[in-house]
C-alpha positions in Angstrom: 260.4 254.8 -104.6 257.4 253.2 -106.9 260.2 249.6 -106.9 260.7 250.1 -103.2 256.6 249.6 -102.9 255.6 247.3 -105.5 258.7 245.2 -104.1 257.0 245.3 -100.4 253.6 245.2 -101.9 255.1 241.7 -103.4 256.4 240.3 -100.5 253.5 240.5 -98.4 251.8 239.3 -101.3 254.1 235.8 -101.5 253.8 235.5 -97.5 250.3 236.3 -97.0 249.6 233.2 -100.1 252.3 230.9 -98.8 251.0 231.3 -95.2 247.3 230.8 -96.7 248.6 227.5 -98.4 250.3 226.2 -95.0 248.0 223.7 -92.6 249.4 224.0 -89.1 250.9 220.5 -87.7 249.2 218.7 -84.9 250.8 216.5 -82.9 248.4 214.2 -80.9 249.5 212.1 -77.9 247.0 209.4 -77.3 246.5 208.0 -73.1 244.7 206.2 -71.4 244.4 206.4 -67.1 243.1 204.8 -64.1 243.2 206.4 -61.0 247.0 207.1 -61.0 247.9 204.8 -63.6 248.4 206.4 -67.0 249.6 204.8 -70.2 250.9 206.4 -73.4 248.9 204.6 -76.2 250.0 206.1 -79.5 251.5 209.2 -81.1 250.6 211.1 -84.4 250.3 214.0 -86.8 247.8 215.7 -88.5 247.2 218.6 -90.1 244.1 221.1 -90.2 241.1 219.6 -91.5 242.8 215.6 -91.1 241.1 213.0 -89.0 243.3 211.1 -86.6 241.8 207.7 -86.0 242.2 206.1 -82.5 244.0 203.1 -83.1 243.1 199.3 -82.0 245.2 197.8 -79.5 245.4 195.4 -77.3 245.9 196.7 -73.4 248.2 195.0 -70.9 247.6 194.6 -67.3 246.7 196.9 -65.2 244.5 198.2 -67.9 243.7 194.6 -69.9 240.6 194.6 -67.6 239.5 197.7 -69.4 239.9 196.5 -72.7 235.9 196.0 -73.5 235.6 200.1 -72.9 238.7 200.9 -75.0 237.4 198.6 -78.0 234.2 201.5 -78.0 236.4 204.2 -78.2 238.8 202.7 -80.9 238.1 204.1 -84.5 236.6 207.5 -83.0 238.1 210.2 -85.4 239.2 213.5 -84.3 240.0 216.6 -86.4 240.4 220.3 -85.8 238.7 221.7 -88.4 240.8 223.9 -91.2 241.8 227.5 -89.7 240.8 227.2 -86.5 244.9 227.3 -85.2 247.5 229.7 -86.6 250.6 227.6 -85.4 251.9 224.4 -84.6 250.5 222.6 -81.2 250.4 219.1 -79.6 247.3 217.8 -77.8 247.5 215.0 -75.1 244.1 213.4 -75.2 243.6 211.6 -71.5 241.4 208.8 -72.0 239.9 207.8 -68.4 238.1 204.3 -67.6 235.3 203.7 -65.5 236.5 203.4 -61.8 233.3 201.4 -61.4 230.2 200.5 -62.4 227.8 202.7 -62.3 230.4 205.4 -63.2 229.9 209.0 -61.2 231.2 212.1 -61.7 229.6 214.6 -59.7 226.5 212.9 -58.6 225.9 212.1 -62.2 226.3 208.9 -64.0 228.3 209.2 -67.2 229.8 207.0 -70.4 232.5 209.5 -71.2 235.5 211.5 -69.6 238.3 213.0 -70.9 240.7 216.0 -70.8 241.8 217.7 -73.8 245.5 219.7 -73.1 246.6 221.8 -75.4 250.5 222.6 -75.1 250.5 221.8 -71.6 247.2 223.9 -71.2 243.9 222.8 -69.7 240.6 224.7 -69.7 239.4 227.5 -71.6 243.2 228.8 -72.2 242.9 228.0 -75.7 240.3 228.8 -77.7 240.1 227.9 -82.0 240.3 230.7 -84.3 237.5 231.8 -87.0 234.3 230.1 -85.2 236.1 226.9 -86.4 236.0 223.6 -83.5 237.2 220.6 -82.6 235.8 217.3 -83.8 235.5 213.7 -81.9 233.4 211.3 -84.0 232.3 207.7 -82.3 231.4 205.2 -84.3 228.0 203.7 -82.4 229.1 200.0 -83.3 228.8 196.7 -81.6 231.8 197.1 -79.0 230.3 200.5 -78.5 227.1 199.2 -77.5 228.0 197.1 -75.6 230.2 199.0 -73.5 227.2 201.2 -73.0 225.0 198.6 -71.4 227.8 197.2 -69.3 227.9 200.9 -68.0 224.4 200.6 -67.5 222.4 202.8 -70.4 220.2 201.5 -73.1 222.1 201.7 -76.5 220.5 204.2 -79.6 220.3 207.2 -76.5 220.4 210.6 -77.4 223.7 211.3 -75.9 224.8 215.0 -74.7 228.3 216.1 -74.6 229.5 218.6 -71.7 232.3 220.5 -70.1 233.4 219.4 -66.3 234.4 222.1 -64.4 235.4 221.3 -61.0 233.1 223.4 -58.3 231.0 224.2 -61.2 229.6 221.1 -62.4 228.4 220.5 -66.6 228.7 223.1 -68.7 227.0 223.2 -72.6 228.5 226.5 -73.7 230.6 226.7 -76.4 229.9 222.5 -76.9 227.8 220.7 -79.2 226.2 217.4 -79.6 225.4 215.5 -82.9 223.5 211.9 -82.7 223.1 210.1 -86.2 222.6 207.0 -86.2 226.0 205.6 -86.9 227.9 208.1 -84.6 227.3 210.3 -82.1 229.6 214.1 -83.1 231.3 216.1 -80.3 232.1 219.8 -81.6 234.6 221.5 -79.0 234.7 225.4 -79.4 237.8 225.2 -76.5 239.5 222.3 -74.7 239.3 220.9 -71.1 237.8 218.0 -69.1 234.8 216.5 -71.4 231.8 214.3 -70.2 229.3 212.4 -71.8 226.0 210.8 -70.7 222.1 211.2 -71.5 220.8 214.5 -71.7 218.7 213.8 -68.7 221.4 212.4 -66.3 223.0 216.2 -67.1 220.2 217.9 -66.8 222.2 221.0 -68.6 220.6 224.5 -70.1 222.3 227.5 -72.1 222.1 231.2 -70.8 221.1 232.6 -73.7 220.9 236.2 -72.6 222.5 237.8 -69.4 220.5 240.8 -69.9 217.2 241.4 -66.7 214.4 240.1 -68.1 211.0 242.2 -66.5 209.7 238.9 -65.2 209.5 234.8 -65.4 208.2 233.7 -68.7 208.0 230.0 -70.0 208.2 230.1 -73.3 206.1 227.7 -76.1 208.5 224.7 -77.2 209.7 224.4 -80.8 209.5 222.4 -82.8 205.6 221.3 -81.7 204.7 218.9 -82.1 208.2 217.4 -82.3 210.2 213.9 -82.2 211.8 212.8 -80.3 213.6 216.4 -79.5 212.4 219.7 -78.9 214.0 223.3 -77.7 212.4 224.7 -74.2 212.9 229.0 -73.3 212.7 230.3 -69.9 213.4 233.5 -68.0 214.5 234.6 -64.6 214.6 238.2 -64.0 216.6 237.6 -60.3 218.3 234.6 -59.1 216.4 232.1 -58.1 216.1 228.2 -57.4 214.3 227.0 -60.8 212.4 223.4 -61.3 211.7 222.8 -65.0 210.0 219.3 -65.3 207.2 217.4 -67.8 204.2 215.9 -66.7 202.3 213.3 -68.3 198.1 213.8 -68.7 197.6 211.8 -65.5 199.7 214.5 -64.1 202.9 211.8 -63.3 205.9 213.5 -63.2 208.3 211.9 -66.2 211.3 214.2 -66.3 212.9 216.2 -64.2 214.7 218.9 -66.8 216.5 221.2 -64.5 216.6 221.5 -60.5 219.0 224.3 -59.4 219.9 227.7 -58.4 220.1 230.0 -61.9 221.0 233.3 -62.2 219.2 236.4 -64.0 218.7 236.1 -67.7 216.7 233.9 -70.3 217.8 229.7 -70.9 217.3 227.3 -73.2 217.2 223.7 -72.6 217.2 221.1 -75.3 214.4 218.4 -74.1 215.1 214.6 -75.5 212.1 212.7 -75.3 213.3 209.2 -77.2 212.7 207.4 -74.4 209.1 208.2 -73.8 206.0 207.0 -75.7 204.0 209.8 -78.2 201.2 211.7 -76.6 200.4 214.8 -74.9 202.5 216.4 -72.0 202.7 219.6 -70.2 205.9 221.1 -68.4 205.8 223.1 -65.9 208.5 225.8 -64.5 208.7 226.7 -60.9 210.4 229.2 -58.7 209.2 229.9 -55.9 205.5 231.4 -55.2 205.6 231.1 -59.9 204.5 228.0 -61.4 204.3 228.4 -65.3 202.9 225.7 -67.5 202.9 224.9 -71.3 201.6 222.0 -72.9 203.9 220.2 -75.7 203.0 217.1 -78.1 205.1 214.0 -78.7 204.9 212.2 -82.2 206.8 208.9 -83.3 
């Protein structure tokens, strides 16, 4: 009986380690679309914790005309970091291309969209293991630059990376955005349709907490002073149509943070202010008859 266990005890023992030493595969199927057109680009594998570089190429027609935009994108990497999948999958990455200049989605003008699919699967059907993500790395080179004022926005932006939900709009949870200033870091807690732009063109906040708050509260900003970026904290203890915005001292309205209906609980915005000179500024959070104001300060 005591060989019997230490025989079992053994075998998990070898399959537990050889299952610890295995990286799941990751077969990535690179396109590219506009409108209905869509073209297969490349095809690789990776495994856990390896970058997959987008490849150079050169596009023929009816994309050729698009080649400026794909020569940004070429030489992002993208990785899923290690143990965040427990078996083999393929991802299709769609690449779309401006259907014009500027580029809308939703009323809001963006750089970036693509959908993620894992295994045929698009939205928030697959989820990564062990708080682990999904990584999408672009260079901020010359093509990239370029491509960004020919879309119309000012290169060395803050960018902000989003979900697209359709009937929803932009969605920050479970996303993260990096800027450095080489390359600008999408981390991906789930896959689905993926848009990026300036932080103000998206005008997005996080719920926080869903729990009823006993009444509106602006909360101080922090860091403060700060530069360029700085975290804002509101609550809404019943639905309500919010307006967060920032004033300057001569009481001109510079930003317009959020401007829409938002259920119960407390939010958190993350306020970019690179494009504004240093100085003094107030913003202000109204809903209905409550108009809360805090004052913030600005240092470059």
């Amino acid at each position: 009986m005591k060989r019997i266990l230490l025989s079992f005890l053994f075998t998990l023992l070898v399959t537990s380690f050889t299952r610890a030493q295995t990286q799941d595969t990751i077969t990535i199927k690179l396109y590219v679309l506009q409108g209905f057109s869509i073209l297969e680009i490349a095809t690789g594998k990776v495994v856990e914790g390896q970058e997959y570089i987008i490849p150079s190429t050169t596009l023929n027609p009816p994309f050729n005309t698009y080649q400026y935009y794909y020569n940004a994108i070429a030489g992002s990497k993208f990785y899923i970091e290690e143990g965040g999948l427990d078996h083999n999958v393929q991802i299709n990455i769609l690449l779309q291309f401006p259907p014009q200049i500027p580029w809308i989605v939703d009323g809001k003008r963006v750089w970036f969209f693509a959908t993620f699919e894992v295994d045929g699967f698009v939205g928030q059907d697959f989820y990564f293991l062990n708080d682990k993500a999904a990584v999408l790395e672009i260079p901020r080179t010359q093509a990239f630059d370029q491509m960004i004022q020919q879309l119309g926005f000012t290169p060395g932006t803050h960018w902000l990376f989003t979900y697209y939900k359709t009937g929803v709009g932009f969605v920050n949870l479970d996303i993260s955005t990096i800027n450095q200033p080489d390359k600008v870091i999408c981390k991906l807690r789930h896959f689905s349709e993926i848009a990026g732009s300036t932080q103000s063109e998206l005008s997005v906040d996080e719920l926080v907490t869903n729990l009823v708050p006993q009444g509106f509260e602006l909360k101080q900003n922090y860091p403060n002073p700060f530069n360029p970026s700085t975290t804002i904290e509101y609550t809404v203890p019943q639905i309500s149509h919010v307006n967060l915005s920032v004033y300057n001292l001569l009481g001109q309205k510079v930003a317009i943070l959020i401007d829409g209906v938002r259920e119960k609980g407390t939010y958190r915005y993350n306020f970019d202010a690179s494009n504004l000179p240093a100085g003094n500024y107030f913003y202000k959070l109204e809903a209905g008859k409550i108009v809360l104001t805090k004052k913030m300060i600005l240092i470059k």
